[in-house]
C-alpha positions as CSV (number, residue, x, y, z in Angstrom):
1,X,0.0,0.0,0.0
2,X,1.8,3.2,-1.2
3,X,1.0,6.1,1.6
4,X,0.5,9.6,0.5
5,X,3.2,12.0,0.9
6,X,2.7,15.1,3.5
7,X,2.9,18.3,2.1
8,X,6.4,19.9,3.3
9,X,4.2,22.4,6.2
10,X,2.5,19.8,7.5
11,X,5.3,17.3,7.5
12,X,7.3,19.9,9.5
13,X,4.0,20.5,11.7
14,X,4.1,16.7,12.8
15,X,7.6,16.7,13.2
16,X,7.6,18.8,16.1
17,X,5.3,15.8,17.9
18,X,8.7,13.3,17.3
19,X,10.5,14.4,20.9
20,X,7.5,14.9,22.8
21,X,8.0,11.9,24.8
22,X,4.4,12.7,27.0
23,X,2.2,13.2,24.0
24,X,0.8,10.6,21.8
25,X,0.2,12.1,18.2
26,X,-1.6,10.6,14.5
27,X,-2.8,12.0,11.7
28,X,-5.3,9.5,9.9
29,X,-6.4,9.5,6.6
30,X,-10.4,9.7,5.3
31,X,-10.0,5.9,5.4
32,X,-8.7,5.8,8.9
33,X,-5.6,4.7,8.1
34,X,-2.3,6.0,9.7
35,X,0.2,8.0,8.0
36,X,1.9,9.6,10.4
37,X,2.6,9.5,14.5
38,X,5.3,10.1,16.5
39,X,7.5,7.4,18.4
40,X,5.3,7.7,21.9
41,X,2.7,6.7,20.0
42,X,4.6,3.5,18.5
43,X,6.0,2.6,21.9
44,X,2.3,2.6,23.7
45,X,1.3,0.3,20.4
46,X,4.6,-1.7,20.5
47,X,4.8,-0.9,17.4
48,X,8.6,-0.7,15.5
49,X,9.3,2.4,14.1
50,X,7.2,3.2,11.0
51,X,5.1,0.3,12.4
52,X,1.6,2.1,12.2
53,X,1.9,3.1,8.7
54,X,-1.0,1.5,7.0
55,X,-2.5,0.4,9.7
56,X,-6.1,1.4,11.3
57,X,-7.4,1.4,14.5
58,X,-8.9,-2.4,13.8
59,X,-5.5,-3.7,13.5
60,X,-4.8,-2.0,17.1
61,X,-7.4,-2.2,19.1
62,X,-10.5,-5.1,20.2
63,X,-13.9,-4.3,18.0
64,X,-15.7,-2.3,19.9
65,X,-12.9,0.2,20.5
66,X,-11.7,0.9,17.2
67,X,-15.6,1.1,16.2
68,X,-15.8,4.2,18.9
69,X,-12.8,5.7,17.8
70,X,-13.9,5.5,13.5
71,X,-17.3,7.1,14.8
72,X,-15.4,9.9,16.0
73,X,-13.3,10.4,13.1
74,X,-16.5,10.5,11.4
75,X,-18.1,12.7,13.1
76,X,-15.1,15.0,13.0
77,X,-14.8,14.9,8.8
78,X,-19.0,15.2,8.8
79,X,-18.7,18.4,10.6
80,X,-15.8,19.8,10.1
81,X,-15.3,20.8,13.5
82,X,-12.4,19.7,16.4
83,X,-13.6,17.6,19.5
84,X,-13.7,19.1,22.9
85,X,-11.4,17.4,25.4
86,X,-12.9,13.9,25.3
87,X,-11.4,10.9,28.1
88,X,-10.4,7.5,26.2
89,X,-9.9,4.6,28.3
90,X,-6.7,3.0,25.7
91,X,-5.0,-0.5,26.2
92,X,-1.8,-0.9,25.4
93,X,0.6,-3.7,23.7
94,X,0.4,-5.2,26.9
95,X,-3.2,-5.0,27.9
96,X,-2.6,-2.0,29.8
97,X,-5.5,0.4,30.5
98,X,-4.9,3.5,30.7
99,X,-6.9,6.6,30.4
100,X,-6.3,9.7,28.4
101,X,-7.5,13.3,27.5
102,X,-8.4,13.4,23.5
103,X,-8.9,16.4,21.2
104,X,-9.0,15.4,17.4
105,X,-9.5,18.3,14.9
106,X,-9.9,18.1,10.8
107,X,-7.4,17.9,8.6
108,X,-7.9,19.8,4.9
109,X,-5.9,19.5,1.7
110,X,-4.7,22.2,-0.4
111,X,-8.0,22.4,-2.1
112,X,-10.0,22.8,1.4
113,X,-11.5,19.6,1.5
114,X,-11.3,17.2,4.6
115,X,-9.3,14.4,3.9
116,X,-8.8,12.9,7.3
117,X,-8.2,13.5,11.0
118,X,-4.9,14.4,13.3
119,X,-5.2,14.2,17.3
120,X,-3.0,14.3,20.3
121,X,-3.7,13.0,23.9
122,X,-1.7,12.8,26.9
123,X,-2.4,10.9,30.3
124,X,-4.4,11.8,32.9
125,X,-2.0,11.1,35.1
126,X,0.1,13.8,33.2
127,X,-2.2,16.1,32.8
128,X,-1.0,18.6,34.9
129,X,2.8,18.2,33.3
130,X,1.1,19.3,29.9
131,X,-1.5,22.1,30.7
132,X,-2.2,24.2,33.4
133,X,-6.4,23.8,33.7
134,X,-6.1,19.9,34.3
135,X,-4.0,20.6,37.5
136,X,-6.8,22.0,39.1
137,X,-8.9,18.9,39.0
138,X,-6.3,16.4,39.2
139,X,-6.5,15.1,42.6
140,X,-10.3,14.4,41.7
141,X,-9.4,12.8,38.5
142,X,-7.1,10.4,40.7
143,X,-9.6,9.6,43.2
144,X,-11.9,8.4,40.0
145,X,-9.8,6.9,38.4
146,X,-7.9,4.6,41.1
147,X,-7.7,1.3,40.7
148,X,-10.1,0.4,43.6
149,X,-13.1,2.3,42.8
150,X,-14.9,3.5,45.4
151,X,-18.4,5.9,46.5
152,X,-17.6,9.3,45.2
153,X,-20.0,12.1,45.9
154,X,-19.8,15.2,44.5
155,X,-18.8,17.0,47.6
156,X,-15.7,14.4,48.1
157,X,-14.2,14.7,44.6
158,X,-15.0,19.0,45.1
159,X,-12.8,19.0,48.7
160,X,-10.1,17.3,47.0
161,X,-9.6,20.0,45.2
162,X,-10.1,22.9,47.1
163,X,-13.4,23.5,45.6
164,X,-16.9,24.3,46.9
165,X,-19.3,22.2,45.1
166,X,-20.5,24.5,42.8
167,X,-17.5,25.8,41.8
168,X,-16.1,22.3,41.6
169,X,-19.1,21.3,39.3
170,X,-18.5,24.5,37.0
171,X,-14.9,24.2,36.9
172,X,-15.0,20.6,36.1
173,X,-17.8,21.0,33.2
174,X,-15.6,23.8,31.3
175,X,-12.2,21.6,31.7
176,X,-13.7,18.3,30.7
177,X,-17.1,19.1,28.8
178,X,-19.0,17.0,30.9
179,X,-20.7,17.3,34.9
180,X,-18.3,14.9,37.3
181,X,-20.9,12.3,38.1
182,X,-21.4,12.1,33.9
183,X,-18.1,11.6,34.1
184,X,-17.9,8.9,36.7
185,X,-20.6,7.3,35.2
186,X,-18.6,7.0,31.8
187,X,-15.7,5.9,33.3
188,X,-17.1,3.0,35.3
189,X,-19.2,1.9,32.4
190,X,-16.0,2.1,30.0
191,X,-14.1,0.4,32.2
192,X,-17.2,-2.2,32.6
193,X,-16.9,-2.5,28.6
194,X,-13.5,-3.6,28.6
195,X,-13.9,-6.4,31.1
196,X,-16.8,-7.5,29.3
197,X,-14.7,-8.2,25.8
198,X,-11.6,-9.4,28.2
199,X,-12.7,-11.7,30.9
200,X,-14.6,-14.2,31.5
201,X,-15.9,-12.6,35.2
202,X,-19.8,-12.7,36.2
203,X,-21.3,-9.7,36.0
204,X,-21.7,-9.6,39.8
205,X,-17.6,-9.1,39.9
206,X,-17.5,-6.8,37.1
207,X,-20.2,-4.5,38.9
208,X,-18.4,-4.5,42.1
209,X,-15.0,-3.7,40.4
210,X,-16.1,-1.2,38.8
211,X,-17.8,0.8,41.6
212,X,-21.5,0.0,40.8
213,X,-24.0,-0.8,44.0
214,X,-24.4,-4.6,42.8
215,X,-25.2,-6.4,39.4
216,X,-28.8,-4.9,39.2
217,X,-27.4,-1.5,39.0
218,X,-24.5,-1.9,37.0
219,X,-27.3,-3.5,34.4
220,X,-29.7,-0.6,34.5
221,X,-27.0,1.9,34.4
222,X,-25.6,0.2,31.2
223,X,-29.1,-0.6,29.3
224,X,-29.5,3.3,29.9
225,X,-26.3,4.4,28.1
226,X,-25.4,1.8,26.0
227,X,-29.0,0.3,24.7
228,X,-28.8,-3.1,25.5
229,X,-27.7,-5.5,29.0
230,X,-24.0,-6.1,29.6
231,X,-24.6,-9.4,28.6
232,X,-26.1,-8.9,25.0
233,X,-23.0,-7.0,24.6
234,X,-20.6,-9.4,25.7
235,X,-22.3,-11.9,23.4
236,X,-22.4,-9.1,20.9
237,X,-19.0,-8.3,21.1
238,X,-17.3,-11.9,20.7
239,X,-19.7,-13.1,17.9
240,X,-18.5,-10.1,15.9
241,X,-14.7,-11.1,17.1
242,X,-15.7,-14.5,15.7
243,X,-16.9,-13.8,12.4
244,X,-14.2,-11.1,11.8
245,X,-16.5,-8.4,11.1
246,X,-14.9,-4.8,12.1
């Protein structure tokens, strides 16, 4: 597959992601395939150098991931317009989860025309070594995403960081485009999705793990966002990995 050369600005504009060691950086074509990232982005992937070239998300990540991520490129060449700060729950070459802080934005050829997506994201637990506003919500963005989840009212996550509550809640909204208990909410559901295409666990131990009262919450709470019960789309999700569709 031959890849299409960058025009000499934007080659140099991507260039400058090569020795930023704490950002992860792609551009993608309309297709969704890669045609250029820097080395952080390879090392996360295990990926040799040049490795992504070609590649799309499908080749990188399970189904139902790289079908979230091609719906956002989508959305981003239907409109034409960059995402807010969006929170992606990634695994690694080893399995890894980790979460990170998105923005994608349209890229246009000489003519105008959208013909694909570049986007950058960095850690969470970075966040504050890259840009100042995520250092003042940090410590709350710790406390939700620990590896033990547990009860986090809005007033807990707000004293963490020095906040009153309704400052907390306005503060929060404008630096992650979303209310904290939204937020918690998609975490713990995302983090829900992953065990449900990884392991084998009953949905009892899933729900506990990831913070939900028991099993019967855990299943309204995901028939609400997601449209169907965690076990249609467990089933869902490995009859697709079957087939090979996706």
């Amino acid at each position: 597959m031959k890849l299409p050369e960058l025009p000499h600005p934007e080659n140099a504009i991507a260039a400058l992601f090569d020795d930023l060691p704490m950002l992860v950086f792609y551009w993608k074509d309309a297709k969704g395939c890669f045609i250029r990232c820097n080395r952080r982005f390879e090392e996360f992937h295990g990926l040799p150098p040049g490795g992504a070239m070609g590649l799309t998300d499908h080749d990188l990540h399970d189904p139902g991931i790289a079908e979230q991520y091609r719906a956002e490129d989508m959305e981003v060449m239907r409109t034409g317009a960059p995402t807010p700060n969006r929170t992606w729950m990634v695994p690694g070459a080893k399995g890894v989860l980790r979460w990170w802080i998105s923005r994608k934005t349209p890229v246009r050829d000489r003519n105008g025309d959208i013909c694909g997506v570049a986007g950058v994201m960095y850690e969470i637990s970075g966040a504050a070594g890259v840009t100042e506003p995520f250092a003042r919500i940090e410590p709350a963005l710790k406390l939700i995403h620990a590896d033990d989840p547990i009860p986090l009212a809005t007033a807990d996550l707000a004293a963490a960081c020095n906040y009153s509550e309704s400052q907390f809640n306005r503060v929060f909204r404008d630096i992650m485009g979303s209310s904290p208990r939204r937020y918690v909410l998609r975490h713990r559901l995302e983090t829900a999705k992953d065990l449900l295409a990884r392991t084998d666990l009953p949905l009892s131990h899933i729900a506990a793990r990831t913070g939900f009262y028991d099993a019967s919450d855990f299943g309204r709470r995901f028939r609400e966002q997601e449209g169907l019960t965690p076990r249609k789309y467990r089933l869902k999700l490995r009859s697709m990995i079957r087939t090979g569709n996706g």
